[in-house]
N, C-alpha and C positions, 0 to 999 in steps of 0.2 A: 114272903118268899125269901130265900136267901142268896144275898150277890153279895159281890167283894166292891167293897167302895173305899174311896180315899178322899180325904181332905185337905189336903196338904201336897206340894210338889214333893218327889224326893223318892227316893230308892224304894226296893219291894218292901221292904221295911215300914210303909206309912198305910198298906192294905190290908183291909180288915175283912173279915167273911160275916154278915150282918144279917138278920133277918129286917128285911124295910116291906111297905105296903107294894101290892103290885098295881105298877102305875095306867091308869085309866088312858086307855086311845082316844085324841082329843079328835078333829075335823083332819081328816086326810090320812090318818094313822092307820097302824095293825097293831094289836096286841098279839104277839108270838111265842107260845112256851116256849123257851128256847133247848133243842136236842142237840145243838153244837153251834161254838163259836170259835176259831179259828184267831191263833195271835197274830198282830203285826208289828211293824216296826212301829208304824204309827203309835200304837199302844203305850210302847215302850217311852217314845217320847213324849205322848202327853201325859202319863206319871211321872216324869222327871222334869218335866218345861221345859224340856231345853230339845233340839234351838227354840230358839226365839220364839219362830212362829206357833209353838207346841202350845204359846201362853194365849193364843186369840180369841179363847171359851172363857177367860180367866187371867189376867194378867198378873193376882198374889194369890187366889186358889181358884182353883179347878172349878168350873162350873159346872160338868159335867162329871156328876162325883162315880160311875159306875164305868169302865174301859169297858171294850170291844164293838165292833163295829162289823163284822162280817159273822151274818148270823144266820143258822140252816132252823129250822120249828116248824111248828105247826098254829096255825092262826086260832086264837081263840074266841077275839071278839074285833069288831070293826068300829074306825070311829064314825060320826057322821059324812058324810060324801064318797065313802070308800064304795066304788061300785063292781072293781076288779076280782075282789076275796071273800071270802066269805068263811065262819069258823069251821074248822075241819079238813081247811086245804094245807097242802106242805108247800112251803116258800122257803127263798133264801136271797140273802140279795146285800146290801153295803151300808148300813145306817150308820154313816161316818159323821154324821152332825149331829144325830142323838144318842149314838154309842148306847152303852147299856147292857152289850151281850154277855157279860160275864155274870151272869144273873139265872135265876128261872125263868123269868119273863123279862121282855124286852117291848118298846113301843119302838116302831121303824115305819118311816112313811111309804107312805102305799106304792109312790114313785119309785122307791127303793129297791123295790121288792121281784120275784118273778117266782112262778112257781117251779118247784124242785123235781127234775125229774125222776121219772122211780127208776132209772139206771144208775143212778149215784144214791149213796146214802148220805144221811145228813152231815155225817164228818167229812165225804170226801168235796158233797154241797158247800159248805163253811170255806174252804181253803181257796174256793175262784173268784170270789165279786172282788178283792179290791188287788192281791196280788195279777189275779186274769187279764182285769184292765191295765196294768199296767204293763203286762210281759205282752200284751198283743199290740200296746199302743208303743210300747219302746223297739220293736222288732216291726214294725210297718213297713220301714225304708229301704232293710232287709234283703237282697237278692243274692239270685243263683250265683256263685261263683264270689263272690265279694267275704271280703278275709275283716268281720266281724268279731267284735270283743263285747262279755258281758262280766262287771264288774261289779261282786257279788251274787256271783253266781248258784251259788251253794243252797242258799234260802231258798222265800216260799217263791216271788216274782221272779228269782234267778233262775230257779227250776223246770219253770213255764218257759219263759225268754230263751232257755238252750234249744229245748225240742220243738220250740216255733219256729227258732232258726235255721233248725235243720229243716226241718219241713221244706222252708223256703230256698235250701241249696246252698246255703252259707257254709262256708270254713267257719268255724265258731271257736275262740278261744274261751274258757271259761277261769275265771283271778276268783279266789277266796282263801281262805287257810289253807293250811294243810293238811288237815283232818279233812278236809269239803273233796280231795284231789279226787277219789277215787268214786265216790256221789256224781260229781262233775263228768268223768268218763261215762258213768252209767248211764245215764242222759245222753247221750251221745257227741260231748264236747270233745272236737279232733285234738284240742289242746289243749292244758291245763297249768296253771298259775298258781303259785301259792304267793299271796303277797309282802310276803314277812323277809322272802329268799330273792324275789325279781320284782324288778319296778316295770309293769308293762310301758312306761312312758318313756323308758329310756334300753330297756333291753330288750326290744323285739323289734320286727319291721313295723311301720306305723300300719293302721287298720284303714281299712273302708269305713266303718262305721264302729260305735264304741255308747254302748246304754252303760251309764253309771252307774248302780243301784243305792252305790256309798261314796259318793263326792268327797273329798276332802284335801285335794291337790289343788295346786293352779292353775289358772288359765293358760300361761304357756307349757305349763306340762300333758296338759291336754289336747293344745295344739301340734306340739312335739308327737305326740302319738298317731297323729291323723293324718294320711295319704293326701293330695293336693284331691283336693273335691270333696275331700272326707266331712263326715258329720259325726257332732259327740252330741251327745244329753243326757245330761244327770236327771236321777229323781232322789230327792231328797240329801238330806247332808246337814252342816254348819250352814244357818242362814248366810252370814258372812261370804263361803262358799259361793251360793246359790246367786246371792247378789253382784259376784265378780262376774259369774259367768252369762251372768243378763247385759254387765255391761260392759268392761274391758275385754269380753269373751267374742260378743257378739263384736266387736271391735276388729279383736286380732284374726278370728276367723274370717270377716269379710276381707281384711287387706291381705290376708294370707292364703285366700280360693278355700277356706275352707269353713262350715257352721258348726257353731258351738253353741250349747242355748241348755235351759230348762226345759224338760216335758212337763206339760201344763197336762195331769192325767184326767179326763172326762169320767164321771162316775153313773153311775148308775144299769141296767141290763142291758142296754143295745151294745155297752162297752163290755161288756165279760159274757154275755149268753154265746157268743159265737168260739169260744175257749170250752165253754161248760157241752157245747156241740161235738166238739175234738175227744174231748173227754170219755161221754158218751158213747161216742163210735169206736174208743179204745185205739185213735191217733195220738193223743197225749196224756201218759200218764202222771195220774194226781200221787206225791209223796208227803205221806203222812212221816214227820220227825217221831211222834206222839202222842196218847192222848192223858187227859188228865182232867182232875175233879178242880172244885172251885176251892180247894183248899192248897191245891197246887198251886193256883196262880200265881203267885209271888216267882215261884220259883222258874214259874216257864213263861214270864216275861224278862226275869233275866237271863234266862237259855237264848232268847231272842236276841233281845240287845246285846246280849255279848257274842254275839253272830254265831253259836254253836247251834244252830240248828238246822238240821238237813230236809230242807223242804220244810212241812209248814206244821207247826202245834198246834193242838184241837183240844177245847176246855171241853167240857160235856159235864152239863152242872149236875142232872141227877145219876 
């Protein structure tokens, strides 16, 4: 089969389009032709190591030499115990610990997995399991009337997190570029950021609540943004970042009435099947940036990392 694997940390530059053997479903697996996989940020940073914790497959190479992890297909073969699937079913679901989607096949464990409804097709299947989880688990706290901020907004989780928010009755501002401004409006964000022109941490009234998507400020700049009661949480960023905000964060927020913390995102389908429901019923729309062959990949993981992308990229190997 042929996937893009890398050996090395380091730019799109170190990915290669290879044919390798298609890897056998061991106990608890699916073997999945894969019909679409969906980029993440994720992605981006474990081809590059960095932050830090990008290196915990691999700390000088990659142990996981094939990317992607949010994978739509059709099940080929099962490994032993697998009692859920069976070859021939359509699944999709988040194999973020054996990755592999940028492939023809893919092994994702069965836990992973849920089957694909036939209202979505498998590119718009691909774009919910890990961005879903995260826009439904970062917009929880969310309420009617409360003057709400989503920072990185523009992306694949940002996208989701706008029109969750609305749903829930939030004033919603949405921070990305300025290429994202009018994306961001689309979605129905009452206000719109570019962050290159305005610092929402010092130029606006501070928020009720505030999902990070791209950390990389401080804890009191965070704090400065946040209404007395208010709550922030990032996902993802500068470990360094990540590490403040666990501790001098959690610090300044309790002496200052307000929380500031990590979201610790829960994975698997009871965490995103209730987004791919919204979906479905045509309350939340899925935005495709693109889609693209497995020769593009290089290119549409740096669309990703370099935050140009409006909503979410979709590889489609054959």
């Amino acid at each position: 089969m042929r996937a893009v694997v890398y050996e090395r940390y380091g730019g799109p530059e170190v990915l290669r389009v290879v044919d390798v053997p298609v890897p056998p479903p061991a106990e608890g697996q699916v073997l999945v032709r894969v019909e679409a996989t969906s980029v993440n940020l994720s992605d981006w940073e474990c081809l590059r190591g960095s932050p830090a914790y990008a290196r915990l497959g691999g700390l000088r190479a990659p142990r996981r030499q094939v990317l992607g992890s949010d994978i739509a297909g059709i099940v080929e073969a099962v490994g032993p115990g697998v009692t859920r699937f069976a070859p021939g079913d359509e699944v999709y679901g988040d194999g973020l610990d054996l990755k592999g989607g940028f492939a023809e096949h893919a092994v994702v464990r069965e836990r992973a997995l849920a089957p694909k409804p036939a209202g979505l097709t498998f590119v718009e299947a691909s774009t919910i399991p890990q961005a879903g989880a995260i826009a439904l688990q970062g917009t929880a706290g969310f309420a009617a009337g409360r003057r709400v901020l989503v920072n990185g907004a523009g992306g694949g989780s940002g996208s989701f997190a706008i029109q969750l928010a609305k749903r829930l009755g939030a004033h919603v501002t949405g921070v990305d570029n300025g290429d994202k401004l009018g994306h961001m409006r689309s979605l129905g964000a009452d206000d719109v950021l570019d962050y290159r022109r305005e610092d929402f941490t010092r130029d606006r009234e501070p928020y009720d609540a505030v999902l990070d998507l791209v950390a990389h400020r401080s804890v009191f700049a965070y704090r400065r943004a946040l209404a007395p009661g208010g709550t922030y949480r990032c996902v993802g960023g500068p470990a360094r970042t990540l590490l403040r905000v666990l501790t001098v964060g959690a610090a300044v927020g309790a002496l200052s009435g307000r929380s500031l913390g990590v979201l610790v995102v829960k994975e698997g389908p009871t965490h995103f099947e209730p987004l791919t429901e919204l979906c479905v019923a045509g309350d939340i729309t899925i935005h495709v940036d693109s889609v693209v062959g497995l020769d593009d990949v290089p290119d549409a993981l740096a669309r990703v990392g370099a935050g140009r992308a409006l909503g979410k990229v979709v590889v489609v190997p054959r």
